[in-house]
mmCIF file as gemmi writes it, N, C-alpha and C atoms, coordinates in Angstrom:
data_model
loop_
_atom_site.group_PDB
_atom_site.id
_atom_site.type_symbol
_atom_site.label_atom_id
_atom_site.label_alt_id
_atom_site.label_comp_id
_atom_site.label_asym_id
_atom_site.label_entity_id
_atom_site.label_seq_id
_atom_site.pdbx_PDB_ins_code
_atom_site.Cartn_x
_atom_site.Cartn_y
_atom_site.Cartn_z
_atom_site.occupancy
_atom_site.B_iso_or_equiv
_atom_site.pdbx_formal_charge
_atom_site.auth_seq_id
_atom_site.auth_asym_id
_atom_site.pdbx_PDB_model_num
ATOM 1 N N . UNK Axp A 1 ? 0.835 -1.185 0 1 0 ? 1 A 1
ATOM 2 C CA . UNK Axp A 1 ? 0 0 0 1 0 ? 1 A 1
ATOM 3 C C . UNK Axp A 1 ? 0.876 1.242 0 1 0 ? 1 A 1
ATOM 4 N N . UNK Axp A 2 ? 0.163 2.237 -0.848 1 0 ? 2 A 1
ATOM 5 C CA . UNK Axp A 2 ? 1.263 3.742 -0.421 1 0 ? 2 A 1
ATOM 6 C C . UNK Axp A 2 ? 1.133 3.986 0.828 1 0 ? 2 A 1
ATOM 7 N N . UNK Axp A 3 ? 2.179 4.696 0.797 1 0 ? 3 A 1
ATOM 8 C CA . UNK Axp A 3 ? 2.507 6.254 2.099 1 0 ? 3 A 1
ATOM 9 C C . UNK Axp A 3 ? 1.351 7.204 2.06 1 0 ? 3 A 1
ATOM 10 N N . UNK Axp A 4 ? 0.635 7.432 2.777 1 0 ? 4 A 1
ATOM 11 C CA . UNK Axp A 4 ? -0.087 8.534 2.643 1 0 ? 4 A 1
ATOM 12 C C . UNK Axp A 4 ? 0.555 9.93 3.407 1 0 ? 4 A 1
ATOM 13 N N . UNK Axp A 5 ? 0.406 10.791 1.848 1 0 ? 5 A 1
ATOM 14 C CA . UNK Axp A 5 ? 1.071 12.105 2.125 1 0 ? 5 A 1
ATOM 15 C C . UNK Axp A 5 ? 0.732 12.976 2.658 1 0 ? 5 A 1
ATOM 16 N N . UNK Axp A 6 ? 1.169 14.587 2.828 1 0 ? 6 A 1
ATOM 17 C CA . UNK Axp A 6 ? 0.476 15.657 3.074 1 0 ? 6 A 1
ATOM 18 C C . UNK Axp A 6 ? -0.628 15.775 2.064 1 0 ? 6 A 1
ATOM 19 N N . UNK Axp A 7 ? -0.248 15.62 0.954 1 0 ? 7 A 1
ATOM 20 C CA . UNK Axp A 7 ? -0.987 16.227 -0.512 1 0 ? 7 A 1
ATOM 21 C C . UNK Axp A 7 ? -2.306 15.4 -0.104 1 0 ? 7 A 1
ATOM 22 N N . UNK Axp A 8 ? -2.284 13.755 0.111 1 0 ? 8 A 1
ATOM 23 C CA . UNK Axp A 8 ? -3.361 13.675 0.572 1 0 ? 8 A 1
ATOM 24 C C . UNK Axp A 8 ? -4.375 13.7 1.483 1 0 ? 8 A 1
ATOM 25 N N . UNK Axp A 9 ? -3.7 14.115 2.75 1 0 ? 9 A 1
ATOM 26 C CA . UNK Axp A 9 ? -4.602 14.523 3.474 1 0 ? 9 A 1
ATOM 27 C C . UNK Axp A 9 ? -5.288 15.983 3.487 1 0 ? 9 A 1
ATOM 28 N N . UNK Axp A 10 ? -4.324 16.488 2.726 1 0 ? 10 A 1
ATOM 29 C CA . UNK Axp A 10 ? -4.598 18.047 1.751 1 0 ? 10 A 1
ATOM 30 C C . UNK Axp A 10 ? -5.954 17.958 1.143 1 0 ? 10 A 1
ATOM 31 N N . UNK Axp A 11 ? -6.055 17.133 0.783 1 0 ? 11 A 1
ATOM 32 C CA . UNK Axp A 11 ? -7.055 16.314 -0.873 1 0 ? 11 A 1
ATOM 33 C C . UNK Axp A 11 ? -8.596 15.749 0.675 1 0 ? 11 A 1
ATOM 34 N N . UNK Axp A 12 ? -8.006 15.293 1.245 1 0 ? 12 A 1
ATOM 35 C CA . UNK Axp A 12 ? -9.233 14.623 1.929 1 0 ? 12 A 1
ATOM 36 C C . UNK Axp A 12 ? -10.484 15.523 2.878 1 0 ? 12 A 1
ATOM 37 N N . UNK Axp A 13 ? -8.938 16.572 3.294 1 0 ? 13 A 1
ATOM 38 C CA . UNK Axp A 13 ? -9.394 17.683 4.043 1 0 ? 13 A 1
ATOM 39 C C . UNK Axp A 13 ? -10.218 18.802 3.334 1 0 ? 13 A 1
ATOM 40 N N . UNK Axp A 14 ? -9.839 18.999 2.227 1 0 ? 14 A 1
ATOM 41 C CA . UNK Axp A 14 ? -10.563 19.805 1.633 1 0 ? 14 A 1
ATOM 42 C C . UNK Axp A 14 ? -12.193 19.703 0.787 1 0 ? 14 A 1
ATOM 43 N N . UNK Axp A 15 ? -12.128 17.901 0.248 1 0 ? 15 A 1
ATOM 44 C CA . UNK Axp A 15 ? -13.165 17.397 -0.027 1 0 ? 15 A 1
ATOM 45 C C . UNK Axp A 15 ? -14.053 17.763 0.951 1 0 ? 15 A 1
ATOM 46 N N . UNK Axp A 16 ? -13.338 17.398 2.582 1 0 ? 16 A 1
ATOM 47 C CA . UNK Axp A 16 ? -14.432 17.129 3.631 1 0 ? 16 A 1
ATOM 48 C C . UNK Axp A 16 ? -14.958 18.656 4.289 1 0 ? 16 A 1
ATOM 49 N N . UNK Axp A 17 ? -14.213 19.845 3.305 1 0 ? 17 A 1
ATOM 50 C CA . UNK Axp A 17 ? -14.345 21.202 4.138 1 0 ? 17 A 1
ATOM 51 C C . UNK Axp A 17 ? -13.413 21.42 5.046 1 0 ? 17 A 1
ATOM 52 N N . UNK Axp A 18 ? -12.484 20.744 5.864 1 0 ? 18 A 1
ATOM 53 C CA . UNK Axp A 18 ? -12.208 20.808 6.766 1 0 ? 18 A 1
ATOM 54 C C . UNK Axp A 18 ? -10.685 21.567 6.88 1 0 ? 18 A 1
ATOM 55 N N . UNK Axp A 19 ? -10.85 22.395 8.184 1 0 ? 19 A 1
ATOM 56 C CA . UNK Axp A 19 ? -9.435 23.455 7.739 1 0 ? 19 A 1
ATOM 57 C C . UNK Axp A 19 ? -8.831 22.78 9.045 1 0 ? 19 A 1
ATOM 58 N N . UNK Axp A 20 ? -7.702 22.527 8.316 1 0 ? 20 A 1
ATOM 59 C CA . UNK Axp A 20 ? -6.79 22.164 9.472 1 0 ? 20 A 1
ATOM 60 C C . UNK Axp A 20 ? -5.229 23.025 9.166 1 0 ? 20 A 1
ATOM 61 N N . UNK Axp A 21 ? -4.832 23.032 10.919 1 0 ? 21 A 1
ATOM 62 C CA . UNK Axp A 21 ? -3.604 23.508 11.006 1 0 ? 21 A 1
ATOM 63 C C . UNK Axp A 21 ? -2.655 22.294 10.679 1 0 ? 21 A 1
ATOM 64 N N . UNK Axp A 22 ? -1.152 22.683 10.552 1 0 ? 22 A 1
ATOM 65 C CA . UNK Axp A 22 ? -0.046 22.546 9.265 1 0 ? 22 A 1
ATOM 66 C C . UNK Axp A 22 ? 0.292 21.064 10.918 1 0 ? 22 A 1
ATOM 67 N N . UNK Axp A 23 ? -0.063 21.596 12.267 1 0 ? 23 A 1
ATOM 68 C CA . UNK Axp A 23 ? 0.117 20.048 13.097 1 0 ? 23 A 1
ATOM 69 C C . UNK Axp A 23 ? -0.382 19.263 13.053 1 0 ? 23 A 1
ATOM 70 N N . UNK Axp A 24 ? -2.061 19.566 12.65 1 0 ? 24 A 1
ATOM 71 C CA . UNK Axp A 24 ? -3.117 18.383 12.824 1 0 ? 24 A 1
ATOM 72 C C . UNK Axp A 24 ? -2.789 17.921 11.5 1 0 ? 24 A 1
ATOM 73 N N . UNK Axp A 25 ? -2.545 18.536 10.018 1 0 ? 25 A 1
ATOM 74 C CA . UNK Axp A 25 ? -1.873 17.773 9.181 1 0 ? 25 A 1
ATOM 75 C C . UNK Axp A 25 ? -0.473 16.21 8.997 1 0 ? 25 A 1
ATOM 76 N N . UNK Axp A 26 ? 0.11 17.221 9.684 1 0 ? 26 A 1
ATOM 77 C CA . UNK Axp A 26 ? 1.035 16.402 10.659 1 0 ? 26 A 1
ATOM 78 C C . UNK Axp A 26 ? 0.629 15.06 11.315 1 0 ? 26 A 1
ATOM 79 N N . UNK Axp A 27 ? -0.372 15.349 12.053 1 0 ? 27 A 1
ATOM 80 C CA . UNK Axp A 27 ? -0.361 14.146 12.934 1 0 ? 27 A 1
ATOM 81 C C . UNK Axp A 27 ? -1.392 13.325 12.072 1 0 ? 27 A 1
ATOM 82 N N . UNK Axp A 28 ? -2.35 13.677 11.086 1 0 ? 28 A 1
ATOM 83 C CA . UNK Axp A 28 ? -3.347 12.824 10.575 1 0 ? 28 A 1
ATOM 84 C C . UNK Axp A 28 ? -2.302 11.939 9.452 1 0 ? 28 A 1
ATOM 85 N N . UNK Axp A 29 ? -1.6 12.797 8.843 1 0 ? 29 A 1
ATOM 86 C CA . UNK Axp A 29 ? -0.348 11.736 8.298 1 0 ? 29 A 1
ATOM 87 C C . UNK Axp A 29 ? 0.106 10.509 9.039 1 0 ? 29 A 1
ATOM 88 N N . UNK Axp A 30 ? 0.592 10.777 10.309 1 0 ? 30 A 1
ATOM 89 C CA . UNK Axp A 30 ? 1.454 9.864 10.833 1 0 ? 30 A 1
ATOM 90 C C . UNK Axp A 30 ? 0.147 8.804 11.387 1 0 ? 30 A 1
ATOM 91 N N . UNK Axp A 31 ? -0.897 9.268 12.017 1 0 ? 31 A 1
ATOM 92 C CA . UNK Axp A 31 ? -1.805 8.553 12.394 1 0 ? 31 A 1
ATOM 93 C C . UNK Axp A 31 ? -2.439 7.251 11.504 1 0 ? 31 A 1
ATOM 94 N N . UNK Axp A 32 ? -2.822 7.996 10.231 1 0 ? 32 A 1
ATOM 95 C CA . UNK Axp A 32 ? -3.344 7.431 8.75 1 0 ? 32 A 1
ATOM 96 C C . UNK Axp A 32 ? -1.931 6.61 8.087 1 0 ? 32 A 1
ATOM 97 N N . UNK Axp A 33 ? -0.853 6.655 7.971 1 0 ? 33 A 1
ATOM 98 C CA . UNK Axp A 33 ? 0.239 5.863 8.063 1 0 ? 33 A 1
ATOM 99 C C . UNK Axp A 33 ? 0.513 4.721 8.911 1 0 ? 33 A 1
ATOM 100 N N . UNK Axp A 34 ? 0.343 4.936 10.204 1 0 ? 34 A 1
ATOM 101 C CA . UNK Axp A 34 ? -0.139 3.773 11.159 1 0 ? 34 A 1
ATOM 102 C C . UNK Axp A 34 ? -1.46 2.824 10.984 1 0 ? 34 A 1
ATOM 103 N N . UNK Axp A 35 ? -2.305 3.239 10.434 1 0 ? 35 A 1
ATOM 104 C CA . UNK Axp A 35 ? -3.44 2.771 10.316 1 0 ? 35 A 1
ATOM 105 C C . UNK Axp A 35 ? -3.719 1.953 9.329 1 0 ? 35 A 1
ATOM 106 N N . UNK Axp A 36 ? -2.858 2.501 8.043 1 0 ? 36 A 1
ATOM 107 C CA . UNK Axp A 36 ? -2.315 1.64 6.872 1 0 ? 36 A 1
ATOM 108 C C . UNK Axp A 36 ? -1.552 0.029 7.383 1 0 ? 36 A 1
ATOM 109 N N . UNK Axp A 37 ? -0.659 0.784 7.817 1 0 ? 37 A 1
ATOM 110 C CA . UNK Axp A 37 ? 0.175 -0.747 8.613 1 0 ? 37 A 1
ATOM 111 C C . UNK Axp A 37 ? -0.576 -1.419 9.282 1 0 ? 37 A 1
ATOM 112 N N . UNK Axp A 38 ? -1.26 -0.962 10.103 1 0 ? 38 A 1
ATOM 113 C CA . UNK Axp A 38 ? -2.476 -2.323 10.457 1 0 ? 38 A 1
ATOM 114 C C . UNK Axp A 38 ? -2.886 -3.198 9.507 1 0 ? 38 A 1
ATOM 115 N N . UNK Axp A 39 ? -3.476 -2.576 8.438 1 0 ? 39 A 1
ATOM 116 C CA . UNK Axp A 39 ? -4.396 -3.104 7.162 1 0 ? 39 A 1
ATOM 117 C C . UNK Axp A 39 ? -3.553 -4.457 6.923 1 0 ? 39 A 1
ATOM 118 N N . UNK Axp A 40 ? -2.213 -3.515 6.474 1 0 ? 40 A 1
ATOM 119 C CA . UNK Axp A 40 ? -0.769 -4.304 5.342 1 0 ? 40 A 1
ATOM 120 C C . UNK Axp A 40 ? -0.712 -5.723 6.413 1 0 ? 40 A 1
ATOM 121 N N . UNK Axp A 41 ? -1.054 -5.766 7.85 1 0 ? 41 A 1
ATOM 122 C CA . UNK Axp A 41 ? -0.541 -6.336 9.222 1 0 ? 41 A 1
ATOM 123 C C . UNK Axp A 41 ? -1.886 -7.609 8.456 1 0 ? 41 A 1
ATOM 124 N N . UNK Axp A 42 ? -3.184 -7.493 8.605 1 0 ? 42 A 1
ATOM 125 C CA . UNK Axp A 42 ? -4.101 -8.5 7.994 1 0 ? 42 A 1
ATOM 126 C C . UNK Axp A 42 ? -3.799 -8.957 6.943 1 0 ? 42 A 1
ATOM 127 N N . UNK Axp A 43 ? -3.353 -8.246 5.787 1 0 ? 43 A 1
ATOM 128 C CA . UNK Axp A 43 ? -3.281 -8.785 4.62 1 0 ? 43 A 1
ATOM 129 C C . UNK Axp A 43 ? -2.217 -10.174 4.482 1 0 ? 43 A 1
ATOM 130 N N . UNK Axp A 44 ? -1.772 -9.999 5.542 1 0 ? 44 A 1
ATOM 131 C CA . UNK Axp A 44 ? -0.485 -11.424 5.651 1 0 ? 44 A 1
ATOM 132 C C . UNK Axp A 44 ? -1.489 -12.207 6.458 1 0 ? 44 A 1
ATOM 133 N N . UNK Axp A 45 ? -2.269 -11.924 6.77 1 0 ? 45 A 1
ATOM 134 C CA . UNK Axp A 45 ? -3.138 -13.706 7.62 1 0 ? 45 A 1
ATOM 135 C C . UNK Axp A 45 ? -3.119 -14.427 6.388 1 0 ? 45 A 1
ATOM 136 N N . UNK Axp A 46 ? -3.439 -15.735 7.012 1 0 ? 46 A 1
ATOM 137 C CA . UNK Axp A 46 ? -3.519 -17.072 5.45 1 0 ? 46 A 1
ATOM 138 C C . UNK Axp A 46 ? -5.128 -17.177 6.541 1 0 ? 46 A 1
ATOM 139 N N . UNK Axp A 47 ? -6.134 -16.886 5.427 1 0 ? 47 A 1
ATOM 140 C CA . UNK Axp A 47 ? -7.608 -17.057 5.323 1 0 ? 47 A 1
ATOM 141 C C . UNK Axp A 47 ? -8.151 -18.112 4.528 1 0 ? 47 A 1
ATOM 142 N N . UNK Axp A 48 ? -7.389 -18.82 3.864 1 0 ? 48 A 1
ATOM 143 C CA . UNK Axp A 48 ? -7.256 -19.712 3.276 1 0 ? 48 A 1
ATOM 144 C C . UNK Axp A 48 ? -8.634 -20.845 3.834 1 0 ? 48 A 1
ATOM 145 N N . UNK Axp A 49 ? -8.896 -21.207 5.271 1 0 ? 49 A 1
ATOM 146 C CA . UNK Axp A 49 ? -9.779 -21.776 5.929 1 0 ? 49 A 1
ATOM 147 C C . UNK Axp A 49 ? -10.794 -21.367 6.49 1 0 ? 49 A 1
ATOM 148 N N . UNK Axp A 50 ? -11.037 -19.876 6.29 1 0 ? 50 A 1
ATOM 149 C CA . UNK Axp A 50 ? -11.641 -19.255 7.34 1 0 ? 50 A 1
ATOM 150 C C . UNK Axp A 50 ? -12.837 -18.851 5.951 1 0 ? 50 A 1
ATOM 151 N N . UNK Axp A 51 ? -14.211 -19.542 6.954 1 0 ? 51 A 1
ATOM 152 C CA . UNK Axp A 51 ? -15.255 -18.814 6.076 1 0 ? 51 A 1
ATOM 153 C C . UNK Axp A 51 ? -15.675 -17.407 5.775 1 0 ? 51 A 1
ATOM 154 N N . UNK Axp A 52 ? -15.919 -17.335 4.789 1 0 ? 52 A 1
ATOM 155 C CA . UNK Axp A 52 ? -16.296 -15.335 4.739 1 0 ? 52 A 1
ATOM 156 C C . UNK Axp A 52 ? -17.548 -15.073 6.282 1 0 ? 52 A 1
ATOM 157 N N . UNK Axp A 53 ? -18.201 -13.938 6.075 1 0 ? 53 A 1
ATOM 158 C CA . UNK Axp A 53 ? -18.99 -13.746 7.189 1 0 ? 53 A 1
ATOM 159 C C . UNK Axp A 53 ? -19.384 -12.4 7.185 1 0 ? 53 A 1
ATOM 160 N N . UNK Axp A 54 ? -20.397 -11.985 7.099 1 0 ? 54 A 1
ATOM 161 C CA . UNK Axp A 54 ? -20.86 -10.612 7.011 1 0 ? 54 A 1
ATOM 162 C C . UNK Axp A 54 ? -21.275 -10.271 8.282 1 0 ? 54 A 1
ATOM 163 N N . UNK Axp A 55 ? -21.475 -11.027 9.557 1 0 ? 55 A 1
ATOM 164 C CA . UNK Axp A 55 ? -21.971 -10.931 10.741 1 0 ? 55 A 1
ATOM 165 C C . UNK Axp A 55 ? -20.773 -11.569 12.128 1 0 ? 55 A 1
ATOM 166 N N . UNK Axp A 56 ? -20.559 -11.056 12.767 1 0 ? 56 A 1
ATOM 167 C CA . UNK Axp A 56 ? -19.582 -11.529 13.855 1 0 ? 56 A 1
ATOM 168 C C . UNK Axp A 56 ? -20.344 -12.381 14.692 1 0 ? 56 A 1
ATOM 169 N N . UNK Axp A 57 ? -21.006 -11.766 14.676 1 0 ? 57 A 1
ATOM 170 C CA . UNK Axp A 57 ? -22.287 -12.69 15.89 1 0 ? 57 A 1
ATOM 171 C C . UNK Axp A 57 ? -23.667 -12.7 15.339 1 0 ? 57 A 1
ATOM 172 N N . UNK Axp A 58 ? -24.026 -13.859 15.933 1 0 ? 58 A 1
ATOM 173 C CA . UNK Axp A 58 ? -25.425 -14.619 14.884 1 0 ? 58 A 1
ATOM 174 C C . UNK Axp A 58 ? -26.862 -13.751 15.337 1 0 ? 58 A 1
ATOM 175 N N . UNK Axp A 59 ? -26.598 -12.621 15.915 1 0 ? 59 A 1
ATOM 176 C CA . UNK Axp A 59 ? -27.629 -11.443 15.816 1 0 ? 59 A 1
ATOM 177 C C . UNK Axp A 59 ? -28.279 -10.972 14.273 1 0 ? 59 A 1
ATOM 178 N N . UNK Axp A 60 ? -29.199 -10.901 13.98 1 0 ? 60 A 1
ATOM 179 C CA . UNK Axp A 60 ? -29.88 -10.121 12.763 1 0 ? 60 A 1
ATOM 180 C C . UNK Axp A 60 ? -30.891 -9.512 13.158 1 0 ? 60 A 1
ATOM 181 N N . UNK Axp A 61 ? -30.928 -8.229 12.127 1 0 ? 61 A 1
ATOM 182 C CA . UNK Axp A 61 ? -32.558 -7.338 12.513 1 0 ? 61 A 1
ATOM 183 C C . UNK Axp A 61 ? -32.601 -7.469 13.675 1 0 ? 61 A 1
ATOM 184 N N . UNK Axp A 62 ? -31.697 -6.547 14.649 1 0 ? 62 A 1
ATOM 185 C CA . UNK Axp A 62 ? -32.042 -6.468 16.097 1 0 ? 62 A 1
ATOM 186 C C . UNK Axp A 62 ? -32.581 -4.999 16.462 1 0 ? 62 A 1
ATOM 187 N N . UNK Axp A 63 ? -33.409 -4.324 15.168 1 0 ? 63 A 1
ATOM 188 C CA . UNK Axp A 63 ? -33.657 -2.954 15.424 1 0 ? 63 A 1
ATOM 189 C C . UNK Axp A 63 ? -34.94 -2.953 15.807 1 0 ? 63 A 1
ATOM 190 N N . UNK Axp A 64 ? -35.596 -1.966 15.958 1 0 ? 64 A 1
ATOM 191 C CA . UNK Axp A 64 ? -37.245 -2.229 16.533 1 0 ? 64 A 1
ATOM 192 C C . UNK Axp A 64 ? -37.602 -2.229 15.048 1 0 ? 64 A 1
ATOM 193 N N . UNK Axp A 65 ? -39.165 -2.289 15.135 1 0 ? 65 A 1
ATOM 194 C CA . UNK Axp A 65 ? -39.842 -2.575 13.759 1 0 ? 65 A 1
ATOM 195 C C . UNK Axp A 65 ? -40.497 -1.172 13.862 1 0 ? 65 A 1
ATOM 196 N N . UNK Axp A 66 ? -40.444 -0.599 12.194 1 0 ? 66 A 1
ATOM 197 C CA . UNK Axp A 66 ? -41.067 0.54 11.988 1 0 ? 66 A 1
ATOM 198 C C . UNK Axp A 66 ? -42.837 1.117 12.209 1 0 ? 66 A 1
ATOM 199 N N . UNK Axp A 67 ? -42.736 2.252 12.779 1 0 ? 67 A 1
ATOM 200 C CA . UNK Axp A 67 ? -43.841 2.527 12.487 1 0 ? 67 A 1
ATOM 201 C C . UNK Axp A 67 ? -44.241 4.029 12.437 1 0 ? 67 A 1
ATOM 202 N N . UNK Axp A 68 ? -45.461 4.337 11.617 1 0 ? 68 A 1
ATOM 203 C CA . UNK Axp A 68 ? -45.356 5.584 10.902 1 0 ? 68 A 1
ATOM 204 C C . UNK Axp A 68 ? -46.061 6.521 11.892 1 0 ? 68 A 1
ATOM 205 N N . UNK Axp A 69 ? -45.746 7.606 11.656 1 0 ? 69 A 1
ATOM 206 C CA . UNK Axp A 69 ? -45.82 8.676 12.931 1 0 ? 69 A 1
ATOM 207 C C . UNK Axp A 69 ? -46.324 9.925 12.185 1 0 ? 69 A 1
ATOM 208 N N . UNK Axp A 70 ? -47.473 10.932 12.905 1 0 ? 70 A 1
ATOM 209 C CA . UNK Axp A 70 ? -46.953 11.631 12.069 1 0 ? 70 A 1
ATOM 210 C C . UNK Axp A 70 ? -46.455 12.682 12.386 1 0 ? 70 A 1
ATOM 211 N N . UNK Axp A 71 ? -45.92 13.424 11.555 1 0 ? 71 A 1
ATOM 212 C CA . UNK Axp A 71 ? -44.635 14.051 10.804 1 0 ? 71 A 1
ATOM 213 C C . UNK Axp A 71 ? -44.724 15.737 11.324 1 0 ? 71 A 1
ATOM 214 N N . UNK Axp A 72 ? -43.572 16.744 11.533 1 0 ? 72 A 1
ATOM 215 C CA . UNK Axp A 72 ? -44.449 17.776 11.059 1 0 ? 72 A 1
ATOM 216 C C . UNK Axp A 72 ? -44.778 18.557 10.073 1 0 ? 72 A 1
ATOM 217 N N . UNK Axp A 73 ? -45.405 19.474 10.411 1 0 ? 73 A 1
ATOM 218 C CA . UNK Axp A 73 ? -45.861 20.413 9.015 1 0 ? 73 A 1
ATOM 219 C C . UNK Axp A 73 ? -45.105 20.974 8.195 1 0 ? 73 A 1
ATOM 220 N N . UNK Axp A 74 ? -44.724 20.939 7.008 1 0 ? 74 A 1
ATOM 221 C CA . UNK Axp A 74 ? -43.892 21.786 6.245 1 0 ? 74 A 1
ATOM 222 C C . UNK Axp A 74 ? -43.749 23.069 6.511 1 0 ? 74 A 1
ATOM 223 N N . UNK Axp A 75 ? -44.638 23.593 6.529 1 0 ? 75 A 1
ATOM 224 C CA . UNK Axp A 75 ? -44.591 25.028 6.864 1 0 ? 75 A 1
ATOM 225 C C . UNK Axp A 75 ? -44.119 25.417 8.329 1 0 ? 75 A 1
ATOM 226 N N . UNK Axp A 76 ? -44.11 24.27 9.396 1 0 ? 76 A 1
ATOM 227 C CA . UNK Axp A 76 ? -43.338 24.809 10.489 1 0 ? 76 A 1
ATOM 228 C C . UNK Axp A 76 ? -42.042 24.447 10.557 1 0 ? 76 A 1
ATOM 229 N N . UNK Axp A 77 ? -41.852 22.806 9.906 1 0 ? 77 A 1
ATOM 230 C CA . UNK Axp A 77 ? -40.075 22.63 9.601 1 0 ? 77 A 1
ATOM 231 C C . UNK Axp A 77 ? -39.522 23.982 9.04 1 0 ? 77 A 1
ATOM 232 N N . UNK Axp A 78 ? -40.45 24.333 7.57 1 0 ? 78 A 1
ATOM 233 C CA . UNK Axp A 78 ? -39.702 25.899 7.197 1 0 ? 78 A 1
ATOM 234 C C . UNK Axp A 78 ? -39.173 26.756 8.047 1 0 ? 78 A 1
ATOM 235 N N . UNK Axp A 79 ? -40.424 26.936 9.03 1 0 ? 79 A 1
ATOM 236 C CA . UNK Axp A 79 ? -40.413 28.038 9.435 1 0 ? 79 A 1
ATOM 237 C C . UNK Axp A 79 ? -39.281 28.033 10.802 1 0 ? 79 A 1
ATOM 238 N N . UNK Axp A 80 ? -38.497 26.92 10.747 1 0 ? 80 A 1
ATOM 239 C CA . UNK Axp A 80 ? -37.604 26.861 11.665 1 0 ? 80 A 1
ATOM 240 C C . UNK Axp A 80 ? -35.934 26.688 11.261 1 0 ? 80 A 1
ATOM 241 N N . UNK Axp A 81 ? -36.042 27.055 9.596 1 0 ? 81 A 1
ATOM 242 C CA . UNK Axp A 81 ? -34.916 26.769 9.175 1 0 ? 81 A 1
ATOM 243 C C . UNK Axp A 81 ? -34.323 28.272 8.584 1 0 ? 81 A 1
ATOM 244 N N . UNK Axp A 82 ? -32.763 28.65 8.489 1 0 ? 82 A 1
ATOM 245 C CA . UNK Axp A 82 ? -32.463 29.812 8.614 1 0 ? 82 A 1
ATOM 246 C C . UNK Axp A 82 ? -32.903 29.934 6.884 1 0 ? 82 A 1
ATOM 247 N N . UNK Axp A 83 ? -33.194 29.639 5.916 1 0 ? 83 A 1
ATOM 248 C CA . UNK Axp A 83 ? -33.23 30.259 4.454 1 0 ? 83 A 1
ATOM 249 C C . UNK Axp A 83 ? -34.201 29.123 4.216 1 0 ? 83 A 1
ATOM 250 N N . UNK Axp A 84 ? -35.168 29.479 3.426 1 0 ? 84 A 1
ATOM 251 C CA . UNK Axp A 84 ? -35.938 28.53 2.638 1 0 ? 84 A 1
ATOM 252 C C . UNK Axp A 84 ? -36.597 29.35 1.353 1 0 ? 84 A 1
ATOM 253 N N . UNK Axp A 85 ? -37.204 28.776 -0.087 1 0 ? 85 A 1
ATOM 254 C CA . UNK Axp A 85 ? -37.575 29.451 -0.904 1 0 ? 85 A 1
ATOM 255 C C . UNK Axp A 85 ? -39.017 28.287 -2.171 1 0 ? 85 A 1
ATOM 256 N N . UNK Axp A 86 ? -40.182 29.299 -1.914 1 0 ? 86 A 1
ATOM 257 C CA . UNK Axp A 86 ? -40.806 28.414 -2.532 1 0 ? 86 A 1
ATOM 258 C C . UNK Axp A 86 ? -41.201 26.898 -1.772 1 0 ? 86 A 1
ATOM 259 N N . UNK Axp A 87 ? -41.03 26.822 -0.971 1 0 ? 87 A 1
ATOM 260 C CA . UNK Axp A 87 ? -41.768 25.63 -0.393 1 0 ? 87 A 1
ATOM 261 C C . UNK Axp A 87 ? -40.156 24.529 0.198 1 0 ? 87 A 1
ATOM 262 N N . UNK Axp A 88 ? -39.108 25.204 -0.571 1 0 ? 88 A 1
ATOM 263 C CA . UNK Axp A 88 ? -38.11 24.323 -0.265 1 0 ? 88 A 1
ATOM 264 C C . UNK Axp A 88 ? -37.001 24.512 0.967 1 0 ? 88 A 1
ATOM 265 N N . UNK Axp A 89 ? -36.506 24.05 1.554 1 0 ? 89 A 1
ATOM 266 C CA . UNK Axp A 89 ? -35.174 25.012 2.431 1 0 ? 89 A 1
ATOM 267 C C . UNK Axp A 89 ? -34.233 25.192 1.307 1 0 ? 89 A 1
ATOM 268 N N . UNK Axp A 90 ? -33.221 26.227 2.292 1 0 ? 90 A 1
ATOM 269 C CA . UNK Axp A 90 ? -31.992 26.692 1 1 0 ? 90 A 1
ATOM 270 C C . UNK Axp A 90 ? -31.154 26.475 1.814 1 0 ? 90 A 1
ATOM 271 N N . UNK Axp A 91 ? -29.997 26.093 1.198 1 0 ? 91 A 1
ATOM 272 C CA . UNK Axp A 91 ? -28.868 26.167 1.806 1 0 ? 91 A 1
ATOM 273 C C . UNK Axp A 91 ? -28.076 26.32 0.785 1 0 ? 91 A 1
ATOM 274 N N . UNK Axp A 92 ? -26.695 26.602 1.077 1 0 ? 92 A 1
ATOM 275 C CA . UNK Axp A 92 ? -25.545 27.354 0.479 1 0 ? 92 A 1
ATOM 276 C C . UNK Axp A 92 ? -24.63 25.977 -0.496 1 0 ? 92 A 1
ATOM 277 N N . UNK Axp A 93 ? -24.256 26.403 -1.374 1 0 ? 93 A 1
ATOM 278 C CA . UNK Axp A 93 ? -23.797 25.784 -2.705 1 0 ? 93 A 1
ATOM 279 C C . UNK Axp A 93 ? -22.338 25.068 -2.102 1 0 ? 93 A 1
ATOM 280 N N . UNK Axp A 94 ? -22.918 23.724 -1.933 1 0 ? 94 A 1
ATOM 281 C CA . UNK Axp A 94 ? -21.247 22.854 -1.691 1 0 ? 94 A 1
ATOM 282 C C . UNK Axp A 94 ? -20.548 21.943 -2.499 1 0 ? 94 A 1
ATOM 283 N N . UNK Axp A 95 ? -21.011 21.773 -3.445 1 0 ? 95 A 1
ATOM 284 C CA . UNK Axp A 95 ? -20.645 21.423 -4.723 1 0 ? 95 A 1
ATOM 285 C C . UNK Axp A 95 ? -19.901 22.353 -5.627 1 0 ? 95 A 1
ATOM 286 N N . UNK Axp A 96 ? -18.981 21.779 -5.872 1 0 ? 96 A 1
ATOM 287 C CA . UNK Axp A 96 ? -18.306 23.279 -7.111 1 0 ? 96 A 1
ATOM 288 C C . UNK Axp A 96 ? -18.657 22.574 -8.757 1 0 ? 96 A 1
């Protein structure tokens, strides 16, 4: 696996908005570098015997079961949000 660089945590930080100082850069490098080596650390098990498994433990659907409620009014969600237009909320352009 690569090194992960400044450039990319440059790249990750900025996707995510996020302003960081030139230490927390620093340390998300060295952190995210360590974290890599874990990965590289599994990739040497021999799985060779070991069944796949999407579940650790034989729990499923342990959430409650849905049920419909109702909701509130559009016009008071609006009316509690800082910009809305035409029936919709607004918010500010985060996509370039």
């Amino acid at each position: 696996m690569a090194d992960i660089t400044l450039e990319d945590v440059e790249y990750v930080a900025d996707l995510a908005r996020l302003e960081l100082s030139a230490d927390e850069k620093g340390q998300l490098v060295e952190q995210l570098g360590r974290i890599l080596g874990y990965i590289e650390k599994l990739d040497e098990l021999d799985t060779t015997d070991v069944e796949p498994t999407s579940h650790v433990l034989p729990m499923r659907n342990v959430m409650r079961a849905d049920e419909a409620r109702d909701g509130m009014a559009r016009d008071e969600a609006l009316g509690m949000a800082p910009a809305s237009h035409e029936g919709y909320f607004e918010a500010p352009r985060v996509v370039e």
